[in-house]
Each structure stands twice: as structure tokens, then as C-alpha cells.
NUDREN-16042 format. One record per residue: residue in three letters; x, y, z of N, C-alpha, C, O, CB in turn. Coordinates in steps of 0.02 Angstrom, whole numbers, padded with zeros to 5 digits, always signed. Glycine has a CB too. Layout:
! residues N
ALAXYZXYZXYZXYZXYZ
...
***
This chain:
! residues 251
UNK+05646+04883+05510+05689+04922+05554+05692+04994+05529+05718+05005+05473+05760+04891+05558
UNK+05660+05062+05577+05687+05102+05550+05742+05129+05561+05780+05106+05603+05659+05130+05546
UNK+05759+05193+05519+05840+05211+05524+05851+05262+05591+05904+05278+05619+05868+05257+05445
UNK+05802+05275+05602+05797+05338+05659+05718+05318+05687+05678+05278+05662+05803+05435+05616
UNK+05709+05359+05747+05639+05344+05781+05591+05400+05751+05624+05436+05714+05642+05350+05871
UNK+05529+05418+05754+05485+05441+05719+05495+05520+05751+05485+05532+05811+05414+05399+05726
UNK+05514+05567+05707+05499+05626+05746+05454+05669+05717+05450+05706+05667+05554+05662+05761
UNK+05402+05641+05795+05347+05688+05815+05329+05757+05758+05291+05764+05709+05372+05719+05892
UNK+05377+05801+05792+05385+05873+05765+05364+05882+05706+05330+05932+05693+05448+05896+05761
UNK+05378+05840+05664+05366+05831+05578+05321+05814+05556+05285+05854+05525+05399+05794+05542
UNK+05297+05724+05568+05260+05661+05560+05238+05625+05603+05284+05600+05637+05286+05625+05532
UNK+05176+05607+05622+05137+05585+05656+05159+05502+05690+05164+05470+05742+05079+05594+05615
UNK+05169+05496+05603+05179+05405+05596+05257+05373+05556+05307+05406+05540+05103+05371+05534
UNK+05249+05321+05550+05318+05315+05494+05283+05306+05413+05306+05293+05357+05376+05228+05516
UNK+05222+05319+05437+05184+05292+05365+05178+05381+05332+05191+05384+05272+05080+05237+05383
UNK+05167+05422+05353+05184+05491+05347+05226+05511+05319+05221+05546+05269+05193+05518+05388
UNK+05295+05485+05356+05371+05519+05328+05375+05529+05250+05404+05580+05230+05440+05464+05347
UNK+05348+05484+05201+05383+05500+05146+05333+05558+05127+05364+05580+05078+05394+05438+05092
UNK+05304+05579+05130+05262+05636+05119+05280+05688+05133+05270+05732+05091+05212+05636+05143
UNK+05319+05708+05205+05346+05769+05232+05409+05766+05191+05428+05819+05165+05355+05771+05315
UNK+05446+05707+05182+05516+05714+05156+05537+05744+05098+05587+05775+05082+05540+05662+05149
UNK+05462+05718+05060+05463+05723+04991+05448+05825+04975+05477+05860+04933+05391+05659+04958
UNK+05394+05847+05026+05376+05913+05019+05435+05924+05033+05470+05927+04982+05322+05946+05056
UNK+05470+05933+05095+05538+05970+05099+05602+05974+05051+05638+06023+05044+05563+05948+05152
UNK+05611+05902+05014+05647+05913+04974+05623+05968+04905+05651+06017+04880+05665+05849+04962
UNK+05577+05944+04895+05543+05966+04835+05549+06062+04842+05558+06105+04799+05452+05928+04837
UNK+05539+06066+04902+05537+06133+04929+05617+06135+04913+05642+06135+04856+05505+06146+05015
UNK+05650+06135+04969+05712+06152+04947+05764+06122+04903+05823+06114+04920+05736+06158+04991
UNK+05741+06106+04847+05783+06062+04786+05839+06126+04753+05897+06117+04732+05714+06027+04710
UNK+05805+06180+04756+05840+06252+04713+05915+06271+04742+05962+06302+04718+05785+06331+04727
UNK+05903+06235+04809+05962+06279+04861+06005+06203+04875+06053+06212+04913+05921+06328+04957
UNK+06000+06162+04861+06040+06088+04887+06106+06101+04864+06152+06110+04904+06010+06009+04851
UNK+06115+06100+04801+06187+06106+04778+06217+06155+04828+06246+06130+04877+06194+06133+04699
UNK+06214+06218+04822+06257+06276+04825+06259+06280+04918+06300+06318+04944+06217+06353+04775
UNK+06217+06241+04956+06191+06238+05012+06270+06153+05037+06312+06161+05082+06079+06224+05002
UNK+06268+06114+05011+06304+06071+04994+06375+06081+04989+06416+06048+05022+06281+06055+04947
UNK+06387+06113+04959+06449+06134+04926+06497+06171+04945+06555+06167+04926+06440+06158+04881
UNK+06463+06232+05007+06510+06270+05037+06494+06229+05116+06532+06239+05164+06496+06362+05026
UNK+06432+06183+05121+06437+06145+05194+06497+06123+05221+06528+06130+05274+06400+06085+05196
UNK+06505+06088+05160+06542+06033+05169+06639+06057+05135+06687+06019+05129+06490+05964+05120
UNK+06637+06104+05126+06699+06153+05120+06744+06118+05039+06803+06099+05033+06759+06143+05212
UNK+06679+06122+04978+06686+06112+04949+06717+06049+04924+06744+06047+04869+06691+06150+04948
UNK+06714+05996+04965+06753+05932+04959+06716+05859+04920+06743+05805+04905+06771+05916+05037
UNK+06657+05878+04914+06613+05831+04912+06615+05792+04847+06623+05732+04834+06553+05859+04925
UNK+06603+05849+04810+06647+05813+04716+06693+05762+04717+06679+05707+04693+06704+05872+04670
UNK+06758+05776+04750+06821+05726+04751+06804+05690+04784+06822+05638+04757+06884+05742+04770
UNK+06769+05673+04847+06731+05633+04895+06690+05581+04859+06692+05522+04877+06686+05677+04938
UNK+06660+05595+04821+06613+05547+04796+06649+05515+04751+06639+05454+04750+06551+05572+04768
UNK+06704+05544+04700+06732+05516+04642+06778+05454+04668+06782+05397+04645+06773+05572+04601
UNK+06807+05480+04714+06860+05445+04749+06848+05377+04782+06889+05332+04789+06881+05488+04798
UNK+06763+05377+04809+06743+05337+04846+06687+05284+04795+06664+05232+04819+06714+05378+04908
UNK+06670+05308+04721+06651+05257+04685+06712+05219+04655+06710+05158+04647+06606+05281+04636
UNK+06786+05269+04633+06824+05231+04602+06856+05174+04660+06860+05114+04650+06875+05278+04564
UNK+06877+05208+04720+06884+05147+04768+06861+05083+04783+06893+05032+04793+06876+05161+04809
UNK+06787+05096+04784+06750+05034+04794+06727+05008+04725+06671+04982+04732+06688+05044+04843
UNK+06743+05005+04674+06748+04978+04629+06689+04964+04543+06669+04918+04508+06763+04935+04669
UNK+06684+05034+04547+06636+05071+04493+06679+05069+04440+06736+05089+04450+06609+05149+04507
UNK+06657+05043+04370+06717+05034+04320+06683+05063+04255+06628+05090+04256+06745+04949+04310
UNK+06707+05058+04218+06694+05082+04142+06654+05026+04113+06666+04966+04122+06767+05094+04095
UNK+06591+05055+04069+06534+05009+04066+06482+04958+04106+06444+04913+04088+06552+04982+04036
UNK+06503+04995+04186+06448+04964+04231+06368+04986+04207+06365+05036+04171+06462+04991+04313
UNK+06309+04955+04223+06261+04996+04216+06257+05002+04298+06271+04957+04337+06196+04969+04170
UNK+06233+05072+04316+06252+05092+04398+06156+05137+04385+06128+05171+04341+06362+05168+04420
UNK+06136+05103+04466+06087+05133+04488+06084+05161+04551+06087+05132+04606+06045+05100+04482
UNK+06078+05248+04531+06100+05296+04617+06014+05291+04656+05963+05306+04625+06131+05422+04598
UNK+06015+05270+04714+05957+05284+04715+05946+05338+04774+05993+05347+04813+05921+05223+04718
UNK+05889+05372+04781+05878+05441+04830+05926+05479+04776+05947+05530+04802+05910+05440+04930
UNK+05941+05473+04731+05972+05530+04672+05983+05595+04675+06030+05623+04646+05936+05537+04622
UNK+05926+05633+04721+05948+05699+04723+05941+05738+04670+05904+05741+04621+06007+05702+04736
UNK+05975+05759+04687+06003+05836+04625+06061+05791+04594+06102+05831+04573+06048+05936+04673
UNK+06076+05749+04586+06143+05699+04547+06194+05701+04549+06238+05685+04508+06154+05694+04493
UNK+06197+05735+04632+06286+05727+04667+06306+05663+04637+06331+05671+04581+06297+05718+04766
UNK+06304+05603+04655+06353+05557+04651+06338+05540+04586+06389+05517+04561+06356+05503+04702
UNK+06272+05541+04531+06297+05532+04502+06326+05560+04416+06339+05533+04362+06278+05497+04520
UNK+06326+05630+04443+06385+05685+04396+06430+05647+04403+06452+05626+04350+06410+05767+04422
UNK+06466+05620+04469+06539+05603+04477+06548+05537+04454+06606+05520+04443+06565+05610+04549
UNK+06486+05480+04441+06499+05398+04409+06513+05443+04355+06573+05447+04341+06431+05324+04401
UNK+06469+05480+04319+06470+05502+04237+06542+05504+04207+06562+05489+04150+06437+05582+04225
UNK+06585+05535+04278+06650+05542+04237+06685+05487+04245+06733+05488+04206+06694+05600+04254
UNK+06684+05417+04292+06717+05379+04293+06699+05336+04228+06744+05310+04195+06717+05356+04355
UNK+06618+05327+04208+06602+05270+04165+06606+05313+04071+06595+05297+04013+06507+05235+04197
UNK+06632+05381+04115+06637+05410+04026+06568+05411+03984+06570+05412+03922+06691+05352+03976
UNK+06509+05411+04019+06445+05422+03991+06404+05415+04048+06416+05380+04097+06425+05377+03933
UNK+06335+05465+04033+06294+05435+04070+06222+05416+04041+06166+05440+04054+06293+05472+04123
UNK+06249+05347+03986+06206+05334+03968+06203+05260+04013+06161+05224+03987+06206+05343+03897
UNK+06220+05242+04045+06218+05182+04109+06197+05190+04160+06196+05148+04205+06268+05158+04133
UNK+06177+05244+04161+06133+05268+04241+06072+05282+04237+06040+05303+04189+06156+05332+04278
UNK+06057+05271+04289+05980+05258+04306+05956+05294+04367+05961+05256+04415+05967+05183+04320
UNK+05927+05359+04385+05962+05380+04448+05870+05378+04458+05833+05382+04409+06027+05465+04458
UNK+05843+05369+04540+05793+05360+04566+05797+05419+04615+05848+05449+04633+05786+05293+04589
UNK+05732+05430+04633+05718+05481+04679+05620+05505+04683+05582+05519+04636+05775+05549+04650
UNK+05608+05502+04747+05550+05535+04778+05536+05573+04737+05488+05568+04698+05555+05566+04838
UNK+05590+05629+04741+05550+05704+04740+05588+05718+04668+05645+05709+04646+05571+05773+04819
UNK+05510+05755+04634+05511+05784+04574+05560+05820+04570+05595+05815+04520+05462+05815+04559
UNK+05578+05865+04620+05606+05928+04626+05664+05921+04620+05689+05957+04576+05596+05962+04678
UNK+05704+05880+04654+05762+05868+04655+05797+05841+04603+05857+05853+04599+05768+05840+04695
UNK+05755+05789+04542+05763+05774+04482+05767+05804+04454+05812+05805+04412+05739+05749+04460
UNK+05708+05865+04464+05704+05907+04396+05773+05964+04395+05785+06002+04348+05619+05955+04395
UNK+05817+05959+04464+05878+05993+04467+05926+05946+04432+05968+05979+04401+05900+06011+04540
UNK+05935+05889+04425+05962+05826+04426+05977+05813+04341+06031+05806+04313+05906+05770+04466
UNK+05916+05814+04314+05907+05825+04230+05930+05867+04188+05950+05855+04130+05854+05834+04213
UNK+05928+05942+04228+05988+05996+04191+06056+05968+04207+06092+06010+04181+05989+06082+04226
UNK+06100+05918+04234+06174+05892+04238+06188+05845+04181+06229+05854+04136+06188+05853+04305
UNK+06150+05796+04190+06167+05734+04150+06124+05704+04115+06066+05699+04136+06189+05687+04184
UNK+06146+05675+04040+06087+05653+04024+06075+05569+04032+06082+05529+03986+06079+05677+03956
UNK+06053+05552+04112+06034+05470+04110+05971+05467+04113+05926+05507+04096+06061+05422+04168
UNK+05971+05409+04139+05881+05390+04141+05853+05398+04213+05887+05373+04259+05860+05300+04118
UNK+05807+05423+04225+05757+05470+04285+05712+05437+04270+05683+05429+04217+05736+05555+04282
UNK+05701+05404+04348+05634+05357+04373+05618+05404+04464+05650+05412+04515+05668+05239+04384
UNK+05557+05422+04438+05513+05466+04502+05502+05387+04545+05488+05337+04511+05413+05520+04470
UNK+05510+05382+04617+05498+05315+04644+05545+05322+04712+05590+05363+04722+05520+05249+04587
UNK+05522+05265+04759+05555+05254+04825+05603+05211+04835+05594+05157+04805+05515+05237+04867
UNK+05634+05212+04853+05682+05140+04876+05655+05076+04897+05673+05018+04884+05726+05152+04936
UNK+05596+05103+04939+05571+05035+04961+05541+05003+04913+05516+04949+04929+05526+05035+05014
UNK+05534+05026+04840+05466+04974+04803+05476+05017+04763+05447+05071+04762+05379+04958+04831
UNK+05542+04991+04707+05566+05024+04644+05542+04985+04572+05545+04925+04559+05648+05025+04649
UNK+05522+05030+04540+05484+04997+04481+05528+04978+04419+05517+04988+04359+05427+05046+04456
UNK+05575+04952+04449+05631+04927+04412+05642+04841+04424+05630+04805+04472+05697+04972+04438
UNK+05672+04828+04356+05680+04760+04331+05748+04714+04398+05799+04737+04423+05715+04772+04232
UNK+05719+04655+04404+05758+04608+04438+05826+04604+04397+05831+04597+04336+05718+04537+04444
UNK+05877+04609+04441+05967+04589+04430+05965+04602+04343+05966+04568+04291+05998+04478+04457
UNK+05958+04700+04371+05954+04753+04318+06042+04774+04327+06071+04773+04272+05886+04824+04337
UNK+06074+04788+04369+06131+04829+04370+06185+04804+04398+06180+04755+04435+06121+04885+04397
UNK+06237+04831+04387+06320+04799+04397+06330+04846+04481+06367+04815+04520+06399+04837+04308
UNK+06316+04880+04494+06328+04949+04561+06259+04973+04573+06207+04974+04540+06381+05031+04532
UNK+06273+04988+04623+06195+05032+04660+06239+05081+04716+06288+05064+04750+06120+04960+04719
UNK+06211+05139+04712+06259+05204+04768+06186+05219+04771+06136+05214+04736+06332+05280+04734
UNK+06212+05248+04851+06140+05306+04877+06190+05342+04920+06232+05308+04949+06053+05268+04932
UNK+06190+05405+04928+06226+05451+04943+06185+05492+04987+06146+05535+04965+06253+05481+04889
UNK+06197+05476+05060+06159+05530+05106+06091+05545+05128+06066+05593+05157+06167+05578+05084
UNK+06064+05477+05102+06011+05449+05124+05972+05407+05153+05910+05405+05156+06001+05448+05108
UNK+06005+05381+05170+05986+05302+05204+05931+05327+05257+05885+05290+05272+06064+05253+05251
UNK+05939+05391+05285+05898+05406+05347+05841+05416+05309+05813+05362+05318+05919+05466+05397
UNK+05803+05449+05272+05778+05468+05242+05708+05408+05215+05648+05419+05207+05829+05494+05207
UNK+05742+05352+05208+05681+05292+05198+05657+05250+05253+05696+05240+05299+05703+05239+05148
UNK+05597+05222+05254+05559+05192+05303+05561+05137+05319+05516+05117+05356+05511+05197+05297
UNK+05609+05097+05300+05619+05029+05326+05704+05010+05294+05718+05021+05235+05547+04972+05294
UNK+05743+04987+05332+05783+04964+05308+05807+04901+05281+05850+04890+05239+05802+04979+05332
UNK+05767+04858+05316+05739+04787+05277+05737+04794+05207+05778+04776+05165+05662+04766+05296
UNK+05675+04828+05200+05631+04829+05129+05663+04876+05085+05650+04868+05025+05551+04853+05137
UNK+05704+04927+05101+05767+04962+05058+05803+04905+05020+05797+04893+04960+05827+05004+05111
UNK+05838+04876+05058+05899+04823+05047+05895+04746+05009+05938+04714+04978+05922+04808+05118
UNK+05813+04729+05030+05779+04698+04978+05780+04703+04912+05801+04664+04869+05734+04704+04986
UNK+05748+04766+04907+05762+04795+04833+05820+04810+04818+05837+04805+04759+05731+04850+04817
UNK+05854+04826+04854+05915+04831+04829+05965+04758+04799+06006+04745+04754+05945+04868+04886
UNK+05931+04726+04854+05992+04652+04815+05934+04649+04756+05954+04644+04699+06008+04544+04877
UNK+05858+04651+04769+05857+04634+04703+05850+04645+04647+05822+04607+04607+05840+04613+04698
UNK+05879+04709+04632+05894+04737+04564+05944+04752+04557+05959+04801+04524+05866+04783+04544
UNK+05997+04702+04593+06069+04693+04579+06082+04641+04537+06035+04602+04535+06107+04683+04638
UNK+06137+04623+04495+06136+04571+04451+06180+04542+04490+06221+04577+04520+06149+04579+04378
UNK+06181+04463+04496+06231+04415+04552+06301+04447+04538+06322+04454+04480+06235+04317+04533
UNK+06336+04468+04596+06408+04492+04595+06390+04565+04587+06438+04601+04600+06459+04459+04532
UNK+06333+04597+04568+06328+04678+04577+06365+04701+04651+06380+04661+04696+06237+04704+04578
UNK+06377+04777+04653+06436+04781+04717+06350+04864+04726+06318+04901+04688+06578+04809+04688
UNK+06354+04851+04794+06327+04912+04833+06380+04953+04862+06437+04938+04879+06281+04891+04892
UNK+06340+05020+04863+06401+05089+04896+06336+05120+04922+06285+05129+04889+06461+05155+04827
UNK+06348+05136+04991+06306+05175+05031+06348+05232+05074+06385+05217+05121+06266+05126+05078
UNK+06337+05308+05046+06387+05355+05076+06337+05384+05163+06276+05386+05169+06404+05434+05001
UNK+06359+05391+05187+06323+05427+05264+06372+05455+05297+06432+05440+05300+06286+05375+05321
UNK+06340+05499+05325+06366+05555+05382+06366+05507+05451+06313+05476+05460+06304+05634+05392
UNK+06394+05503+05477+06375+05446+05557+06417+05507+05593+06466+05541+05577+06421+05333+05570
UNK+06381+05505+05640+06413+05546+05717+06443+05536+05743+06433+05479+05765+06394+05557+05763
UNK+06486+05559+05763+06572+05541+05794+06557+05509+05866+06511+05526+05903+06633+05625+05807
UNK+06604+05463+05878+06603+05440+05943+06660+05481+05993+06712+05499+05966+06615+05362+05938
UNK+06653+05492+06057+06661+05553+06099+06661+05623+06113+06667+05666+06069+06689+05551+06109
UNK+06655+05636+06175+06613+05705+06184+06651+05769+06150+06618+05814+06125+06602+05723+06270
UNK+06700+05770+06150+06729+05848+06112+06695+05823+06053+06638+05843+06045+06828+05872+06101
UNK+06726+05772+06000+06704+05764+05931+06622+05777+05920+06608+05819+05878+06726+05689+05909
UNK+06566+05744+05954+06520+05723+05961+06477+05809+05961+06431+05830+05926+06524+05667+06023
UNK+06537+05859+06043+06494+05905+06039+06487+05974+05967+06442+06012+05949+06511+05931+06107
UNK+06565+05960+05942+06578+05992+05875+06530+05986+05825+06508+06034+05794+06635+05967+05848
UNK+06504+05897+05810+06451+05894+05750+06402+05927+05778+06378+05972+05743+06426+05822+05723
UNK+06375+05917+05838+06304+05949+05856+06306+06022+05826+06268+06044+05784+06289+05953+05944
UNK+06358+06055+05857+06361+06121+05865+06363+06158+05799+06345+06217+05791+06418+06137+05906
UNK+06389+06115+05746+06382+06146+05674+06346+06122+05637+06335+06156+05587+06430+06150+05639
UNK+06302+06033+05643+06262+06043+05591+06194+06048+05611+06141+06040+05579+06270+05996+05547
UNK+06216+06073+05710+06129+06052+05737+06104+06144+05746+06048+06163+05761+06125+05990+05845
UNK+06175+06196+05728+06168+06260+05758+06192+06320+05707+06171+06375+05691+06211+06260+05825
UNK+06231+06289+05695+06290+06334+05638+06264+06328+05545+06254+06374+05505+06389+06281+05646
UNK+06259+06251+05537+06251+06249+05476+06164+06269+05471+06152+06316+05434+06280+06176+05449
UNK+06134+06252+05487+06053+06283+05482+06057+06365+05471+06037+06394+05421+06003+06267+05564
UNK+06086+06396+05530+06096+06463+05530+06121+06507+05453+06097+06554+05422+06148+06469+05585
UNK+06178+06465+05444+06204+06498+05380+06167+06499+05329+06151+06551+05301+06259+06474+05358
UNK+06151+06445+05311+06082+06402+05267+06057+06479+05254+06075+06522+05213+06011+06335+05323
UNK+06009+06478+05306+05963+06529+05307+05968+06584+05266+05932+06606+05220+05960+06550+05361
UNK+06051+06613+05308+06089+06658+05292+06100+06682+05228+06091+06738+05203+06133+06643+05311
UNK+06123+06623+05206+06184+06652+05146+06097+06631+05071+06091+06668+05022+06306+06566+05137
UNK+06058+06584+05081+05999+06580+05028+05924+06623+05064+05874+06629+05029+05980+06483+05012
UNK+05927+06653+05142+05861+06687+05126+05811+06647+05126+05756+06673+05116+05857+06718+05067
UNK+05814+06576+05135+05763+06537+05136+05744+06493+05199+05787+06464+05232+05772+06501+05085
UNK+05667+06490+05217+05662+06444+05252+05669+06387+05261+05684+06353+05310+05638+06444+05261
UNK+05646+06372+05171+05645+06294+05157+05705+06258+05143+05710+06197+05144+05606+06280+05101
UNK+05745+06296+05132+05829+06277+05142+05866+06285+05218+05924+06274+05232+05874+06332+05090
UNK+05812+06309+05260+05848+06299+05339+05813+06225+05355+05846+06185+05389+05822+06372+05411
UNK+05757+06210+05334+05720+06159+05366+05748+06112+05340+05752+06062+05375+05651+06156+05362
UNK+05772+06110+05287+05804+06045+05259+05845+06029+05293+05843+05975+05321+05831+06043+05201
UNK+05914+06089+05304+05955+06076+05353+05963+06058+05412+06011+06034+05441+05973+06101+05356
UNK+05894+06075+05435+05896+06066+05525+05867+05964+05513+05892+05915+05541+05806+06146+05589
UNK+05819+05966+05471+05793+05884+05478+05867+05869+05446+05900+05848+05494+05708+05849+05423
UNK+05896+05870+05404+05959+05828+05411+06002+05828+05478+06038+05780+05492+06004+05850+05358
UNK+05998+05885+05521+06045+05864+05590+05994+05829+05623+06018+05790+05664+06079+05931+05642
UNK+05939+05829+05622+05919+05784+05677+05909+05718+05669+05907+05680+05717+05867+05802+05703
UNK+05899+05688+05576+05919+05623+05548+05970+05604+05582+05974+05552+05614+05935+05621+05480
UNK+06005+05638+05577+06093+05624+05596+06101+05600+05666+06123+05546+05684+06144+05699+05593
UNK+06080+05648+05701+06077+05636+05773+06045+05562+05810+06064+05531+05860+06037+05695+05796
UNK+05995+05551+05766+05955+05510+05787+05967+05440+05755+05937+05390+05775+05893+05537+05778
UNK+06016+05437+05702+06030+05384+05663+06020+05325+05692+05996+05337+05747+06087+05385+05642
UNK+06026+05265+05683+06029+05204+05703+06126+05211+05695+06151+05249+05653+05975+05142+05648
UNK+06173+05162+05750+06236+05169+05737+06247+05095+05685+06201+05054+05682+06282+05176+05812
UNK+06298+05088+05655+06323+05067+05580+06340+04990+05595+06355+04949+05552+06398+05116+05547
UNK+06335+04980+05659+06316+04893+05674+06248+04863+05629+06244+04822+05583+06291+04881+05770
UNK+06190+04909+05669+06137+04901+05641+06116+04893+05569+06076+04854+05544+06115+04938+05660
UNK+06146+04930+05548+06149+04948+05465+06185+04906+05418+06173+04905+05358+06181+05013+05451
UNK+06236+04867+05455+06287+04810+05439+06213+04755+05443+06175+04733+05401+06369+04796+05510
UNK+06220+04750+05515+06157+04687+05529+06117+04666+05478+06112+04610+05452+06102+04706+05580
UNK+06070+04750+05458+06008+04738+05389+06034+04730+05345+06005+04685+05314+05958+04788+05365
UNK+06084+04752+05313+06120+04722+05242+06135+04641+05257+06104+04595+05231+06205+04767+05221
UNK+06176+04636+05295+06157+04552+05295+06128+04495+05309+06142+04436+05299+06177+04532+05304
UNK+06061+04538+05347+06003+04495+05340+05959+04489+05286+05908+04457+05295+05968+04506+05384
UNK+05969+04514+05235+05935+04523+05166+05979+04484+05102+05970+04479+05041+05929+04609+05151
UNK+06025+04463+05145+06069+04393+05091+06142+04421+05066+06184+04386+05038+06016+04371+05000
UNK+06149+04496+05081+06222+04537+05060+06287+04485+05077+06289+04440+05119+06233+04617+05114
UNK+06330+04503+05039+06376+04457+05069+06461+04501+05056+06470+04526+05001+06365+04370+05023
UNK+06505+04506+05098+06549+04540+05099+06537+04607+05138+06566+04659+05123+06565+04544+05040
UNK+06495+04602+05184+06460+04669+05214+06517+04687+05254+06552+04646+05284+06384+04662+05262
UNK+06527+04763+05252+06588+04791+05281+06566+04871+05289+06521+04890+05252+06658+04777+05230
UNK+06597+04922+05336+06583+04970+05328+06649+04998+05334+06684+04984+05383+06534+04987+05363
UNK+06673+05044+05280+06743+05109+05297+06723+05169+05329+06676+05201+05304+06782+05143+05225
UNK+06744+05183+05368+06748+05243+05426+06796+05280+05394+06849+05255+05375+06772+05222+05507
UNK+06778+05353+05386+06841+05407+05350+06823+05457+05394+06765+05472+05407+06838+05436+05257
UNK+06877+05484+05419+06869+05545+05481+06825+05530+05537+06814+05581+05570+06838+05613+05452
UNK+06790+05468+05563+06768+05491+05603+06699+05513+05595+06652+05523+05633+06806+05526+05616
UNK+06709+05517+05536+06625+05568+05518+06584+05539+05460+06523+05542+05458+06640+05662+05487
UNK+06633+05505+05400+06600+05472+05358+06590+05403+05356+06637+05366+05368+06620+05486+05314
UNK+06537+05381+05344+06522+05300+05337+06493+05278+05257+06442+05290+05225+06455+05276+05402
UNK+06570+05229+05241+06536+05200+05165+06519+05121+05183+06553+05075+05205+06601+05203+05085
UNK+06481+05124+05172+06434+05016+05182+06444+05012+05099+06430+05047+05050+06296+05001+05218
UNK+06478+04948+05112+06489+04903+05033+06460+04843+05066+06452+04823+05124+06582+04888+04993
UNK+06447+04822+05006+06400+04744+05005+06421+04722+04917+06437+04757+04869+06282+04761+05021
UNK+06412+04650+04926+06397+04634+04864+06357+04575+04861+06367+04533+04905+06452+04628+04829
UNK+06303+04561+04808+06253+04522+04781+06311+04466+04757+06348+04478+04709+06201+04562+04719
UNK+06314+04411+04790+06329+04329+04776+06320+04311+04698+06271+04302+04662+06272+04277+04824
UNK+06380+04310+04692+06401+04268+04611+06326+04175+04600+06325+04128+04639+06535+04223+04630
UNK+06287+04180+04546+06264+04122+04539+06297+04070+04549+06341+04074+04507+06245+04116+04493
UNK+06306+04019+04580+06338+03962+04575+06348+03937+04498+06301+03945+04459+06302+03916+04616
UNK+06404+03908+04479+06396+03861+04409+06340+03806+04393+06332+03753+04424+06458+03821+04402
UNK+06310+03826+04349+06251+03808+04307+06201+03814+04330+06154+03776+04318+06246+03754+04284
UNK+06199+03860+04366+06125+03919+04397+06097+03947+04340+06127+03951+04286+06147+03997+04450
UNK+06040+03967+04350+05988+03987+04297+05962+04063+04342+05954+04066+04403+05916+03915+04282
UNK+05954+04111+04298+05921+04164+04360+05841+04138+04351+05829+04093+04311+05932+04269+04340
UNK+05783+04174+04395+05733+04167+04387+05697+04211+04338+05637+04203+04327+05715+04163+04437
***
């Protein structure tokens, strides 16, 4: 299942996408933070902290962010788990790591979501923050994901989802499909920091809605699948990987 339909404009195929995704980030990795930060009216820090300690990120989890980024979310585990020697943060693009590595010092694995070169029911948490659109199957995401969860590991998936009705609906268009690109431009001078912005409004636009996204998490064995709605605008999907039964053996 993908998360959005194939756009043309960019990529030919869905077998393509990670290639364009990966140049664009890589391109604009320099400008994400500071591009980020006044988007979103500086809120995003407390946003993320708030929304790992909520859903239930604790002291001495080992936590794997994956689509990592530049290490928004996970600067903000660092301060809940008081180190970040428990993290493991994944990501495509070089670029965005190599922003990611001047923050914190965890462990950096170059790699995809769909087919992570990481160990079976490795981690206590898994977060991906603002990416879900971004990978090519949502099946084969979530796969990997339960399975480099350890039984009872808890998932956190942060997303932007598009408001339902027309005033609300025409507001997001209008600022992240018109306004926020523009400024982009604006305030960094860059192209490759408008293009980032504009393929994130049209990810957005084009999303799959958060039924769907419920659906693939629990067709891949998740259990406790739920999604919190905050404003209207944000979507967190929790899941958690099923406790072994008593006197289970892992494989």
C-alpha cells in the first residue's frame, strides 16, 4: 500500500521515489532545522517531548527513530532517557545525518525503513516523525517495524494529516501549499529548501487518510492500534508489539 499516489512531476515509478527523496533531502538537509522551526511557530521541540513522554518513552528504553532526519525527535528522547547512548536513529539520506551527528551522540545507520539492517526484537520504542509519506510501501515499513521491536515494544508515528472541512482544509492548502514554500525560499535563498517544502505539501495533500494507516499497522500483527488527533492537524499512531505468551521462546 502506498502512502500517497505516484507523483508524476518528480518520479516516474514508485520504484524511483527513494532516489528523488533521498537527492532532495540530501539537498536541502542545511536548511531543515531553521526552515522547521519558525514553520511550525517554534513549537515543535515541546511537541515532540510531550508526545514521546505521553505515549510512553521511559528512562533506559533502547528507542529506534527511524527517517531520523536531522534528529528532531530524537534530541528530544535524549532528554527524556538522560543519554543518548540508547538510540539508534535511521535515515536515507547522508545529509540529513550528517546534520543529525553534530546534536547527539547515538548510533547512525544510513538505510530505509522498508529493509533495515538491524537485529530482530532489538528495541523497547520505535518513533518516526513526519515521514510516513515519504516510504514506499506501508506494509513492508511496519513489518520491519514490528520486527525489530522486542514483544511489548510500543510504536509512535508523528504526521501532519489534513484537516477535515472546507475553511480548515482551505487554510492548510493555502499555507503549506502557497505561503510556507514562498517564505522557505525567502527567508534561506534557496531552491532546494523551497522544493522540499512544496513536496512536503503535496505528500500531505495526497496522503492516504489515518483509517488506512490504522488498517496497515494492524494487518502486520500491531496490537492496541489507535490514532490521537491534536488540533485537527496532528496525527500520532501508537501500536504495540504483543507481549510473548508464558514460556515462549523468541526465534
Amino acid at each position: 500500500m502506498l502512502p500517497h499516489p505516484t507523483l508524476a512531476a518528480h518520479y516516474a515509478t514508485p520504484e524511483a521515489k527513494p532516489e528523488f527523496v533521498n537527492r532532495l533531502f540530501d539537498n536541502g538537509a542545511k536548511h531543515y532545522d531553521s526552515v522547521v522551526d519558525w514553520g511550525f511557530l517554534h513549537s515543535g521541540a515541546s511537541y515532540r517531548r510531550r508526545a514521546l513522554k505521553q505515549h510512553g518513552l521511559r528512562a533506559a528504553d533502547h528507542l529506534l527513530d527511524v527517517a531520523a532526519g536531522t534528529g528532531l525527535v530524537a534530541v528530544e528522547a535524549a532528554k527524556i532517557l538522560g543519554t543518548a547512548d540508547n538510540i539508534t536513529c535511521l535515515d536515507p539520506s547522508a545529509g540529513m545525518l550528517a546534520v543529525a551527528r553534530s546534536k547527539l551522540a547515538a548510533r547512525f545507520v544510513l538505510g530505509r525503513a522498508e529493509q533495515m539492517p538491524l537485529a530482530d526484537n532489538s528495541f523497547d520504542f520505535l518513533t518516526m516523525g513526519y515521514a510516513l509519506r515519504h516510504v514506499t510501501s506501508l506494509e513492508e515499513t511496519f513489518r520491519e517495524f514490528h520486527r525489530v521491536l522486542k514483544p511489548g515494544g510500543k510504536l509512535l508515528i508523528l504526521e501532519v494529516t489534513k484537516p477535515a472541512g472546507r475553511i480548515p482544509e482551505f487554510c492548510f492548502r493555502l499555507y503549506f501549499g502557497r505561503i510556507y514554500p514562498f517564505l522557505t525560499q525567502l527567508f534561506t535563498r534557496s531552491r532546494d529548501a523551497r522544493d522540499m517544502m512544496r513536496y512536503y505539501w503535496e505528500t500531505m495533500d495526497t496522503c492516504m487518510p489515518p483509517a488506512s494507516v490504522l488498517e496497515a499497522l494492524g494487518s502486520v500483527g500491531f496490537a492496541k492500534v489507535q490514532r490521537t488527533a491534536v488540533l485537527g492537524l496532528f496525527s500520532e499512531y501508537t501500536a504495540e508489539k504483543a507481549k510473548l505468551a508464558t514460556g515462549s521462546i523468541l526465534p
